[in-house]
Structures are given as C-alpha cells and as structure tokens.
C-alpha positions, 0 to 999 in steps of 0.5 A: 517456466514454474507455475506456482500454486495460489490459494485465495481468501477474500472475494470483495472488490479487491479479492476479485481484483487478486483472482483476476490479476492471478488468472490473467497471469495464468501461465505462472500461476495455477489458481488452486482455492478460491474462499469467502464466507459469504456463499453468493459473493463467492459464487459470483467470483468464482463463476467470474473466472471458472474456478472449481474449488470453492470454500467457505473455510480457509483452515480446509481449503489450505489443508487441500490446496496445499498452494505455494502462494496464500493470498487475502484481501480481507479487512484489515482487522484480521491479518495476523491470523491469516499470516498464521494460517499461511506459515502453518501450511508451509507456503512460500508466499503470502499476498495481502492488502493493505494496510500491513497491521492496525498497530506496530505490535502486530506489524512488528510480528508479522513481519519477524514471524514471515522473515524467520520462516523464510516466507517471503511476502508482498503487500498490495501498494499496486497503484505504482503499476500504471502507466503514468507511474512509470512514465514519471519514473522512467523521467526520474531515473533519465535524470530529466528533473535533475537531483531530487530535493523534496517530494509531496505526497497528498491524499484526500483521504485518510491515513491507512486508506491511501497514505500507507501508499503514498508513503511506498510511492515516495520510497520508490520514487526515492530509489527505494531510500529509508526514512531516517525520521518523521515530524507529524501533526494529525487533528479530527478522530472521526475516521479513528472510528472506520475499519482503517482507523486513521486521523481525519487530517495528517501532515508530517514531514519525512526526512530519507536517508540520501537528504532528500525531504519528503512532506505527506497530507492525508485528509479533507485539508490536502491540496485538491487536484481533481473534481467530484466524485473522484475522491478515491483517485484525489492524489497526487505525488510531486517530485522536486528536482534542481532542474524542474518537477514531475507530478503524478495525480492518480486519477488523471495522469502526469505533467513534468517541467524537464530540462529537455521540455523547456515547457510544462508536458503532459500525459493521461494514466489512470488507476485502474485496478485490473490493468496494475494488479497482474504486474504486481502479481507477475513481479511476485513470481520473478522474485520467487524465481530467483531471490536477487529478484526482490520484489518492491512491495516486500514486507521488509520495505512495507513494514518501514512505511507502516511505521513511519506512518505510525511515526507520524501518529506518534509524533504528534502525541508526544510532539517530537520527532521520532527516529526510525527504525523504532528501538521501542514499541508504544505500549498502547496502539496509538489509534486508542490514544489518539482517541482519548488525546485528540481534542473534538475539533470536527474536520470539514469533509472533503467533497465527494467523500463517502 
C-alpha cells in the first residue's frame, strides 16, 4: 500500500488537528514537513508528534520535502497563494480549511488553476466523519424516512464559519445533487468585519436538482438546540421524508421518526475533531489510489457550495433569485457590498457567542 509524502503549513488548533489525523494514519502517509511562522507554535506541535523537519518557511520546506500531498490550515485570507505554492511544487494534492475562497473570483481560480493541473484537492468539511452523521446517513440511504422532501440546515454561527458546512452536509446528505438555485436574505454586518467576514443572520432557501428544497439559517436568530457554552457545536441539520425525519445536532447527537421505530429514537455523537479528521484524511488517500475513488469533499463539489453560499449573499443584494452555476462573476466581492448596502440594524448575539 502507498505511503503518499505530506508537507503541512499551519500549526493552530486545525494544523494540529491535520498532523494528527496525517500521523494517525501513519501507514498511508509519510509526514515529511512541518511549517509555521510562529517558532513556539511549532515547536509544541511538532514535539507533539515527533516530527523532525520543521520550518519557518513554506517556500523552502516545499523545496526540500518535495510532498505529494501539500496541506494548509491557515486563515482564510490567505489561500490562493498557498495553492500557488502547491502546483509550483508539482504536488499531486492539496488539503485545506475551509472556507474555499473569501470571494467568487478567487474561489473560481482556485478551483480552474488545480483542475487544469490535474491536482486534485479536498477542503476540510470534516464534521460529516462522526459517528452520528453516519448513523442518520446509514437511516437515509435504508430509505427508513422515506423520499426526502425538504432538509433544514441551522447554525448559530456565521456564514463562512459553519454554514459553508452545513451547505456540504446538505449536498451529502441529498446523494451529493446540485443546487439548481438559491433565494436568500441576510441582515447585521458586524461579523463582515471577523476573519470570516460573513452576514450576522442568513436565511435563504436552496432548491437541488432531483426537487428536493433545502432551507439554511446561519446566525443569532436560527433555532437553538443545544445550551451555553456550546456555541460552535449549535447546529443541526434535519432531513424530511414521506415517512418520518432524521435530525443530526452536531454537539449532541441524532434522533429519527422512522417507519420501522413507530416512535421517535435517539443516539449520542459528538464532533470531536481528532476522531473525524483521520477519515477525511484516509479517504484522501483511497482517491489518489485510484481515481474512480473520488473524494466527498472535492473541490469540484466544494466550489458549488461556496457559490451557492455567495448565491445567497447575492440574492439579497439584488433581491432575486440566482441560478447556479454562475455564468457571471460579481464584479465586486460581495462582503464589500454588503457593507456599504446593509443597513446598521445590530443583530442580538447568541448566548454563549464569542
């Protein structure tokens, strides 16, 4: 079995995250570079998992490594350059975090420059590894609540934090269908200012290809299921069938009305990042085995659910509906729109928010 080489740049919470879920999975990856500008930060990590070549910059560690796999956990106002910095090297794969892009232009780019290399990439929608994902998956597919309908995606938090996966789980939970359209209104512009500049509240509808109609609520005002201080883990995603409903809460668990339950059943599941990152990571590897393999969290698929997030920003600038794909770019990023057009209208904080 192939142990594919992997050069990692990034050693906050989610780089740690990535060296673990690379390391756990030491018998398909050889963790070759390990970089971070910050000395101590990389110090600690790389102490954590006995890693030997450090670097304080990316440019030489790409130059000596030379990995097959480059992988960046990095805010997300730097992405392009770091993708750049991949294909220069020749890898054969680029891992990221999400989100994709902070505007279309540069998600559209991203997303040509890999294809026309042939570099295939994955972005990190990880939560979708947990056990109580894949319970209500498992329920799906059985066709235990029959023909889905509709599927409710919330979030207490915003946009490019959380609802950039909530838009992936919604594709996945859907049998991976694409978005034909989204219908959105967004209001407060006080988290256009964070380093994922996003609406304070979104709600848009999302209608897929096979009929299915998907709603999505991003911030303060979306239904609440779990108490403080569990703000990160606030989210939850139901799907409606004919025959009853399965609902996945990511810091708590699921819960189903089946047509075999007759009642309404249960089970616990928690996101917990070093038990869901080595799977993500491992799928990586089977689809660089053998292309038919392709992974979930393609870039392909996650560009569609970046501009269908877009979509929705869109929508409510021009108040229309906007069909995907996108034959047109904005001509401005739509974060600086938003920020001139929204009205200062402040938005109540959710408990337990930072």
């Amino acid at each position: 079995m192939k142990r594919y080489r992997v050069a990692v740049v990034g050693c906050g919470p989610r780089g740690d995250d990535h060296v673990h879920g690379f390391t756990f999975n030491s018998d398909r990856f050889e963790l070759v570079g390990l970089c971070d500008t910050d000395g101590e930060r990389l110090a600690k990590v790389a102490g954590r998992y006995n890693v030997q070549c450090t670097y304080t910059d990316a440019e030489r560690m790409m130059a000596e490594t030379q990995p097959d796999i480059f992988c960046f956990a990095t805010l997300p106002h730097i992405r392009l350059p770091l993708i750049e910095l991949g294909l220069k090297h020749g890898v054969k794969a680029i891992a990221y975090e999400k989100p994709m892009a902070l505007t279309l232009k540069e998600a559209r780019e991203i997303h040509d420059r890999c294809e026309a290399a042939g570099v295939k990439t994955v972005v990190a929608h990880a939560q979708m590894y947990g056990s109580h994902f894949a319970q209500v998956k498992q329920l799906i597919d059985a066709g235990e609540i029959g023909e889905i309908h509709t599927i409710h995606a919330t979030a207490q938090s915003w946009l490019l934090q959380l609802g950039t996966h909530q838009v992936h789980y919604m594709q996945w939970f859907n049998g991976g269908e694409a978005i034909d359209w989204v219908f959105g209104q967004v209001t407060g512009k006080d988290h256009l200012a964070d380093n994922h500049p996003s609406p304070d509240y979104v709600f848009a509808k999302l209608h897929f290809a096979n009929g299915v109609n998907g709603i999505l609520e991003c911030g303060p005002l979306a239904p609440s299921f779990l108490e403080p201080p569990m703000f990160w883990v606030n989210d939850s995603i139901t799907i409606h069938g004919s025959l009853g409903y399965a609902r996945v809460i990511l810091g708590k668990g699921w819960e189903a009305v089946t047509k075999g339950s007759g009642r309404r059943i249960s089970g616990p599941g928690m996101f917990f990042p070093l038990w869901d990152t080595p799977p993500y990571l491992r799928e990586l590897a089977r689809w660089l085995d053998d292309p038919k393999k392709e992974h979930f969290c393609n870039g392909a698929r996650t560009y569609h659910g970046f501009e269908a997030a877009m979509g929705i920003c869109l929508s409510s600038l021009q108040r229309r509906r906007v069909a995907l794909p996108m034959t047109e770019l904005p001509h401005e990023p739509l974060f600086d729109q938003l920020v001139r057009e929204l009205p200062d209208v402040p938005v109540p904080p959710a408990p337990g928010a930072p």
